[in-house]
C-alpha positions in Angstrom: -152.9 -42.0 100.7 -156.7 -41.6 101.0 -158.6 -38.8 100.7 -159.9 -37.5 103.9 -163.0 -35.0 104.6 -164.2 -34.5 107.4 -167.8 -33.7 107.0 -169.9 -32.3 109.4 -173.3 -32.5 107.9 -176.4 -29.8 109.5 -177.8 -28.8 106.1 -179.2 -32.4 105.1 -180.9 -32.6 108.9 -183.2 -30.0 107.8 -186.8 -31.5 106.5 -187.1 -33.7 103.3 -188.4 -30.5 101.5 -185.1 -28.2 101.5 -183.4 -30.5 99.3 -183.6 -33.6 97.0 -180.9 -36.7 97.9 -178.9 -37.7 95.1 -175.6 -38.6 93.9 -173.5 -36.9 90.8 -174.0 -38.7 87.9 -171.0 -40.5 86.7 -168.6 -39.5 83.8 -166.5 -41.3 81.3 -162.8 -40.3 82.0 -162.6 -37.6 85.3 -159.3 -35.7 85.0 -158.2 -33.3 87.5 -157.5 -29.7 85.6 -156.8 -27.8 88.8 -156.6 -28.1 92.6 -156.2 -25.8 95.0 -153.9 -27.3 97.6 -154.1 -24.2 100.3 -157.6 -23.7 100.3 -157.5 -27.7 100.7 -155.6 -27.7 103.8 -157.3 -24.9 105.0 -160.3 -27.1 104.9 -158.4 -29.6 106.7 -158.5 -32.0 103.6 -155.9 -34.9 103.3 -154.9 -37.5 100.9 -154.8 -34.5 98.0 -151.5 -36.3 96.3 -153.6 -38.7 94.6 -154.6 -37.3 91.6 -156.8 -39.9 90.3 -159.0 -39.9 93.4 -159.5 -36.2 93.1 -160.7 -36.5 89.8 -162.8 -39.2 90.4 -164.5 -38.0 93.9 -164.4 -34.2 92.3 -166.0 -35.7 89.4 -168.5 -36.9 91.1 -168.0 -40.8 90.3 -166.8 -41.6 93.9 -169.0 -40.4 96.9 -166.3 -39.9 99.7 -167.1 -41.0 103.1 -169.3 -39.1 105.1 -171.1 -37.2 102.3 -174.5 -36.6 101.9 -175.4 -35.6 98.3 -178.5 -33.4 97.8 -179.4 -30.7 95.6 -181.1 -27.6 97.5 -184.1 -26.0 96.4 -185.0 -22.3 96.1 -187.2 -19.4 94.6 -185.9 -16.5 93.3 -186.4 -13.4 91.6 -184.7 -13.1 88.1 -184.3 -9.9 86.5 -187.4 -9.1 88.4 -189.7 -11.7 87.3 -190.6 -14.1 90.6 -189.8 -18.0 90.1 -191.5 -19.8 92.7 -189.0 -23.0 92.4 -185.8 -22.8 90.9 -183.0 -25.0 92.9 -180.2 -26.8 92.2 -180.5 -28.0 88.8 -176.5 -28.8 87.6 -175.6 -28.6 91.4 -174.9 -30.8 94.3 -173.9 -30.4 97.9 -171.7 -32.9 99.1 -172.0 -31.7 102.3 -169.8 -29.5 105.1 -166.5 -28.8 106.9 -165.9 -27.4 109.4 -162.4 -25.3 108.7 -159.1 -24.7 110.4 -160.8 -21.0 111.4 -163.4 -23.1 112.9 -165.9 -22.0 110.0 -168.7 -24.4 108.5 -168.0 -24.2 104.7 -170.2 -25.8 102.1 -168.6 -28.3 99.5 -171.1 -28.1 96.5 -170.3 -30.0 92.3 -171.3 -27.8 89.8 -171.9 -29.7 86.4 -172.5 -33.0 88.4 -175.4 -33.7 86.1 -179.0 -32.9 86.2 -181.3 -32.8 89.5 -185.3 -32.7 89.8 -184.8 -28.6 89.4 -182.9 -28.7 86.5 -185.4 -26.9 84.3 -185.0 -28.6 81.2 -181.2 -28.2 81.2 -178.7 -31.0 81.0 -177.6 -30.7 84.5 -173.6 -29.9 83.7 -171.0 -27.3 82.5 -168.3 -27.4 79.9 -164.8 -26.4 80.9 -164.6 -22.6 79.8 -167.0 -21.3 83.0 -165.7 -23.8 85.4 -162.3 -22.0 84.9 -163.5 -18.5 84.6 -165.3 -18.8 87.7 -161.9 -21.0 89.7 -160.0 -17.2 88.3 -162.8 -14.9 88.9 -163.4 -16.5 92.5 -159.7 -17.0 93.4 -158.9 -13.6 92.1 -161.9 -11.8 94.4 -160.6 -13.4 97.4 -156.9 -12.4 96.6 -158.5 -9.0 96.6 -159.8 -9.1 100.0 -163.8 -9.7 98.9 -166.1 -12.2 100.7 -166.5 -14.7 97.7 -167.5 -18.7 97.2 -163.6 -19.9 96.4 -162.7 -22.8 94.0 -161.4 -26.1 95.5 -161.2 -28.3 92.2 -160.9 -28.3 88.5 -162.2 -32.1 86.8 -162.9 -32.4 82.8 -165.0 -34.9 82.6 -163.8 -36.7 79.3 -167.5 -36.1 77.9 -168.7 -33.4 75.3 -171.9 -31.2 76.4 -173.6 -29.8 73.3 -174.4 -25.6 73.3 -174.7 -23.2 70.2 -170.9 -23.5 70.1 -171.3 -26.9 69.2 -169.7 -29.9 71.1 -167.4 -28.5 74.0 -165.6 -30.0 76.6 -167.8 -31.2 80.1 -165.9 -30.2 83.3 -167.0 -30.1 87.2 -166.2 -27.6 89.2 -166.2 -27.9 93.3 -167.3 -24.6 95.1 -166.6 -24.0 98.3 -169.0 -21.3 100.5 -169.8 -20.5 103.7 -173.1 -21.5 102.5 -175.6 -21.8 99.9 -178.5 -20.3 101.5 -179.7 -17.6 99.7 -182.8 -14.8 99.4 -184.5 -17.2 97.5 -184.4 -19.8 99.9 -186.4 -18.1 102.2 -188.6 -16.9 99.2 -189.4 -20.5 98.4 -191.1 -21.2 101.7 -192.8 -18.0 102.1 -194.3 -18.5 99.1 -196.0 -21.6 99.7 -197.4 -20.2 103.2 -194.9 -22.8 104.6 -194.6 -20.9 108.1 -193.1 -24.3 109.9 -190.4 -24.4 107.1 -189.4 -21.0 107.3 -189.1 -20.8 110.9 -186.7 -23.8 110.6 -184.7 -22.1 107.7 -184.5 -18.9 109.8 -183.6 -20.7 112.9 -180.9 -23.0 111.0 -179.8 -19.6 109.3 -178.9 -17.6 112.7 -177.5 -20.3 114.5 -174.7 -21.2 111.6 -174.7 -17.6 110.4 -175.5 -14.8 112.7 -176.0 -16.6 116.9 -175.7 -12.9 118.2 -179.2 -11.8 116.5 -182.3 -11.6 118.2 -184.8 -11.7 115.9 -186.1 -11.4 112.2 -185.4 -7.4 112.6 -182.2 -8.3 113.5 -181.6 -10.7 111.0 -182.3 -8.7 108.3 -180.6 -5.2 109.8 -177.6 -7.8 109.5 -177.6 -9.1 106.3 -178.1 -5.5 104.9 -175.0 -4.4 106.5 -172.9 -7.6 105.1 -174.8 -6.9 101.3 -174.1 -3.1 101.5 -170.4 -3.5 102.2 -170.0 -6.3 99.5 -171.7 -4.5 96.9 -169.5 -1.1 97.1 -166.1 -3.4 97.7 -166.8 -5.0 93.9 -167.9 -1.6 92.6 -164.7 -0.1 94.3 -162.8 -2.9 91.9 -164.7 -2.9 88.8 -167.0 -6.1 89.2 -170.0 -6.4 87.6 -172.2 -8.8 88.7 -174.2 -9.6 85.8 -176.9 -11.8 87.3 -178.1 -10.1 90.6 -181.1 -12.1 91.3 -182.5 -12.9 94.7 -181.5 -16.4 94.1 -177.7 -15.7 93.6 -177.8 -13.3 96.9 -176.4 -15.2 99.6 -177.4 -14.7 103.2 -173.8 -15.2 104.1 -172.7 -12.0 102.8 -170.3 -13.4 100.2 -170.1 -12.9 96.6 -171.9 -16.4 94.9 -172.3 -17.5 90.9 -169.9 -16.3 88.7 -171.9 -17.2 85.1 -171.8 -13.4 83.5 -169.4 -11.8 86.2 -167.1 -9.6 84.3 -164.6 -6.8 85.3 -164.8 -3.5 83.7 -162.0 -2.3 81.6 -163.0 1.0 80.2 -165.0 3.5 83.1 -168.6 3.6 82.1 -171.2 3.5 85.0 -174.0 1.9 82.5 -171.4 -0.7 81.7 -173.3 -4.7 81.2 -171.6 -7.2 79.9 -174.3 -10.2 80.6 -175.6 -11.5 77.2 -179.0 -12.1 78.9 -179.1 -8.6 80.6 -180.9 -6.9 77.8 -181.8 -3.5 79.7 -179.1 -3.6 81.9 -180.7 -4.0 85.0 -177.4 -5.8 86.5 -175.5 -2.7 84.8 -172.1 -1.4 86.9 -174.0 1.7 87.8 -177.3 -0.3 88.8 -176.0 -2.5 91.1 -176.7 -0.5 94.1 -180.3 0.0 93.7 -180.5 -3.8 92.9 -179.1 -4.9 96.1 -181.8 -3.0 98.0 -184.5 -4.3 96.3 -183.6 -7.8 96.3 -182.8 -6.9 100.3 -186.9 -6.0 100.4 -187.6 -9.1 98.8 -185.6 -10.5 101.8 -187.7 -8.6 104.1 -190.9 -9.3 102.7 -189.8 -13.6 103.2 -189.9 -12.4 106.8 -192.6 -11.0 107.7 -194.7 -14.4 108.2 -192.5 -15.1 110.7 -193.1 -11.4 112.9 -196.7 -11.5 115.4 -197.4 -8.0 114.6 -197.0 -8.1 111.1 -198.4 -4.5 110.4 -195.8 -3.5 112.7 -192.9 -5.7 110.6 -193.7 -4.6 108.0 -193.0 -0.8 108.9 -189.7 -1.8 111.1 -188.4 -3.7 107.7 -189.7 -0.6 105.5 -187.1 1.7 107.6 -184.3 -0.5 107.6 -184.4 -1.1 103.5 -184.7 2.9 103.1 -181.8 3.4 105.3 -180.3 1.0 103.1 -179.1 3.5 100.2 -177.6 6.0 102.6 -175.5 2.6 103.9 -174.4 2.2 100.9 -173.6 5.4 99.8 -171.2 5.8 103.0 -169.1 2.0 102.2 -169.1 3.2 98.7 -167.5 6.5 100.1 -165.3 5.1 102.3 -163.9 2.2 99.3 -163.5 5.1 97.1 -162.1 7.3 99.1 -159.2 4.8 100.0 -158.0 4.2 95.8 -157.6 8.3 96.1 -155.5 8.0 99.1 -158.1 9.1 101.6 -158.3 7.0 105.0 -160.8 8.5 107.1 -163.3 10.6 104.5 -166.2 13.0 105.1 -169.3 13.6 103.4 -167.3 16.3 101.5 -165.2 14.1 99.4 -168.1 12.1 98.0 -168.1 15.2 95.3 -164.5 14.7 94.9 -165.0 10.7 94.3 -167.9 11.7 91.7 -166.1 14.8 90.0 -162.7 11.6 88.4 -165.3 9.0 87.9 -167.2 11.9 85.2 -163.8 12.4 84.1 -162.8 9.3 83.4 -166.3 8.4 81.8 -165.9 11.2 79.1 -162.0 10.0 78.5 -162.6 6.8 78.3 -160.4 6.2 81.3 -159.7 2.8 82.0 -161.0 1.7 85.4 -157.9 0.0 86.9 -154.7 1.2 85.7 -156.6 5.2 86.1 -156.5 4.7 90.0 -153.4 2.2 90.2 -151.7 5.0 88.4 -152.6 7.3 91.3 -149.7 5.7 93.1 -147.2 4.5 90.2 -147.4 7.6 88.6 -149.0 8.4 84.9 -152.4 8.7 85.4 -153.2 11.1 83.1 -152.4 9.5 80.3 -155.5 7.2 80.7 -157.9 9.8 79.8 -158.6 10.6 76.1 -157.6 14.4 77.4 -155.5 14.6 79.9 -156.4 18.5 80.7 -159.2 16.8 82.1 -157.1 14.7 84.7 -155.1 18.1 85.4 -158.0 19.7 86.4 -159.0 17.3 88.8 -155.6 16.7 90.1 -155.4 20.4 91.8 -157.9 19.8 94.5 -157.0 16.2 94.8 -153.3 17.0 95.9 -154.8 20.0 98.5 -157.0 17.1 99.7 -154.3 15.1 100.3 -151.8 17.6 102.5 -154.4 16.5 104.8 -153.9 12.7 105.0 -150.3 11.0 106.5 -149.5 8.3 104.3 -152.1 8.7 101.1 -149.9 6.3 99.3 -150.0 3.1 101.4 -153.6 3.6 101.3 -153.7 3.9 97.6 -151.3 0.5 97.4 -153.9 -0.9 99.3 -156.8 -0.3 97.6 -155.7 0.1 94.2 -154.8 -3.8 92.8 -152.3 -3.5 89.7 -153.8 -6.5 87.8 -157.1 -7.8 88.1 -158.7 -10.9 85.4 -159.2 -8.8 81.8 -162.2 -10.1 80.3 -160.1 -11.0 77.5 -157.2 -12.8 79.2 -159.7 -14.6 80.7 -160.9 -15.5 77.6 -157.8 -16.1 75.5 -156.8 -18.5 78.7 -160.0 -20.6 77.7 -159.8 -20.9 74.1 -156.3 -21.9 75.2 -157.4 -24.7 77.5 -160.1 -25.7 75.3 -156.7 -26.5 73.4 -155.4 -28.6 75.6 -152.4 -25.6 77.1 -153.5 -24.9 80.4 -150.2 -22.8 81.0 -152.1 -19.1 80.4 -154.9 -20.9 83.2 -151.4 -21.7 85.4 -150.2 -18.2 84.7 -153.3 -16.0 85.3 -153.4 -17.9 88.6 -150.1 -17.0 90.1 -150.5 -13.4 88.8 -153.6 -13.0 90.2 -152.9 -14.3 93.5 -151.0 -11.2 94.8 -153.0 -8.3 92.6 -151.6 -5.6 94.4 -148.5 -6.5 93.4 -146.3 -4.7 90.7 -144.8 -8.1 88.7 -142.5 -6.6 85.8 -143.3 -10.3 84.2 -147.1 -9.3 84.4 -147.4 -6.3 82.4 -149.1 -7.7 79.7 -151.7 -8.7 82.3 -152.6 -5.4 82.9 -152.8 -3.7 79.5 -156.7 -3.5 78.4 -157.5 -5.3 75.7 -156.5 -4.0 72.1 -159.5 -3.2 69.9 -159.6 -6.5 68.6 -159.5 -8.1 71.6 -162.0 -6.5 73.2 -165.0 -9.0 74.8 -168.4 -7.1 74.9 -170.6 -9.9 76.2 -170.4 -12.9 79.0 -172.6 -15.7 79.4 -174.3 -17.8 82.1 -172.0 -21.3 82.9 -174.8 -23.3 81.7 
């Protein structure tokens, strides 16, 4: 049977400067790794028997019908230093579908080969981060967190060279509800561009946000999407690791999984990006970051406002109120993994007083608040006095709630992707034994879930297995 997508291309109507047209280059011998049938049908994509043509369309050797190849460019911010073109450089967009929810989702090749923004770089990826990014991704959106989702796996039969050595090439295929990003709208602001950031901002609200009225509005919006997205991965352990205006997505959703790590041991100043040197991106930092990049955003906008003097102090207001946002998702997230539906300002202290606890006893991050509801939660802390303490007011706090432990349940996933289980699953498939890939996929696709066959999944790593760096898919 053929393959069928339906594209329904917008982005590639957009003027010849968003984007450079080209197709993937060709590899040697495609062959599919992974495919994720339900995400495929969800899509409304047929034909997905035929293993050959998904490697060799996923690949990027075949262009399927309707497709319009093009890499998109941007600007961007990284780790606070402004780059005023990055785009697409191992990317391509194949182009759009519209989904069974009636949602336009973006179909993007990453490791398709290089692109006029490539920077020097060789345009494509080798297999270990297409996989940790299918788990990472497929394991945020099991957990309930606007993410980019993984539709396909491809090695590509070709080595690409890094300080490793020789490693094996792979593609992956993202799927998002779109790639624009803060830097998008940084790119034409900073070339005075005023007719292509109008037509960014107007393409923007009509596939993103058609109940806005405005620039104000727009950006009052996106705030609201970033603030509750930032304290749902902080409320399950995720550190970013590469929080630049380029990877923050206008969407709201969670985008570029390079660094991305979840934290086993509680520490708030917790990095685990190799190329995070002074922990900017750290756990603890991410809040702060979020806001700044979200004045960046503002400061796109402004060109577009007639009274700019007076834009400029209606976006000032809305990023300061931005922190006190934040702060009350953060609340409310936390508040839930203790069992709390409905909290006040009051139990912020409560929130605050475990996480110092578990910081000084080296409590780890998961199993501490999934043991809130299975029971043995003390025994995560180096002293467990330290949990007893904290448990006495905890308990009053909760005579006032009705069902503190379907909240927890909720909240609280028993098994999330260890750094190193994710790790030992690429060293495995590097191998050619993609069972532990197989594995941490089925696992992770219920995490709240208490799977007797998974309890090695949830153990944190022994000393020796311990992974204290990530790197960028590159």
């Amino acid at each position: 049977m053929t393959l069928v997508l339906s594209f329904d291309n917008s982005y590639a109507q957009l003027p010849p400067r968003f984007y450079t047209r080209q197709s993937a280059v060709p590899v040697r011998a495609p062959r599919l790794v992974a495919w994720n049938a339900g995400l495929a049908e969800a899509l409304g994509i047929e034909g997905g028997e035929d293993t050959g043509a998904l490697a060799r369309i996923f690949a990027g050797n075949e262009v399927p019908e309707g497709a319009t190849p093009l890499a998109q460019v941007y600007a961007g911010h990284q780790f606070g230093g402004f780059s005023p073109q990055l785009g697409d450089g191992r990317a391509l967009l194949l182009g759009e579908v519209v989904d069974s929810n009636g949602q336009r989702r973006d179909i993007q090749l990453k490791g398709s080969g290089p692109t006029p923004y490539s920077r020097m770089g060789d345009g494509r990826a080798w297999l270990g981060p297409v996989l940790r990014e299918y788990v990472v991704s497929e394991a945020m959106h099991a957990l309930g967190i606007p993410t980019t989702r993984a539709l396909a796996a491809v090695e590509t039969g070709e080595p690409v060279y890094r300080e490793a050595g020789s490693l094996p090439g792979a593609v992956l295929t993202r799927v998002a509800s779109s790639h624009i990003r803060v830097g998008t709208f940084q790119y034409f602001a900073a070339r005075r561009d005023l007719e292509g950031l109008r037509a960014l901002y107007d393409y923007t609200v009509t596939r993103h946000y058609p109940q806005i009225e405005g620039p104000a509005h727009l950006l009052a919006e996106v705030i609201r999407r970033q603030a509750r997205l930032v304290a749902r991965w902080l409320s399950v352990g995720v550190i970013h690791g590469v929080m630049n205006t380029d990877n923050t997505a206008i969407s709201g959703e969670t985008i570029d999984y390079g660094p991305c790590a979840f934290m086993d041991t509680y520490h708030p100043q917790t990095v685990y990006s190799s190329i995070d040197a002074h922990g900017r991106y750290a756990y603890d930092n991410q809040a702060h970051v979020i806001v700044w990049n979200m004045a960046q955003f503002a400061t796109a906008l402004v060109p577009l406002m007639p009274d700019q003097d007076a834009a400029i102090e209606e976006f000032t207001a809305l990023v300061h109120a931005m922190p006190d946002r934040i702060e009350a998702e953060w609340r409310r997230a936390f508040a839930a993994k203790i069992g709390i539906a409905e909290p006040g300002p009051e139990d912020g202290a409560l929130i605050a007083d475990l996480l110092a606890r578990m910081a000084e006893g080296q409590a780890d991050f998961t199993n501490t608040f999934r043991a809130l509801v299975t029971g043995g939660a003390r025994d995560q802390f180096l002293d467990p006095a330290a949990f007893d303490v904290w448990e006495a007011g905890w308990r009053a706090r909760l005579a006032q709630e009705r069902e503190p432990e379907a909240v927890m349940r909720a909240a609280n996933p028993s098994v999330i992707p260890r750094n190193h289980r994710v790790e030992q699953m690429i060293e495995a498939a590097v191998a050619g034994d993609l069972a532990p890939f197989e594995r941490l996929m089925d696992v992770l696709s219920a995490p709240f879930e208490d799977r007797p066959d998974a309890a090695d999944l949830r153990r944190p790593p022994a000393a020796s297995e311990i992974v204290r760096a990530t790197f960028c898919g590159t």
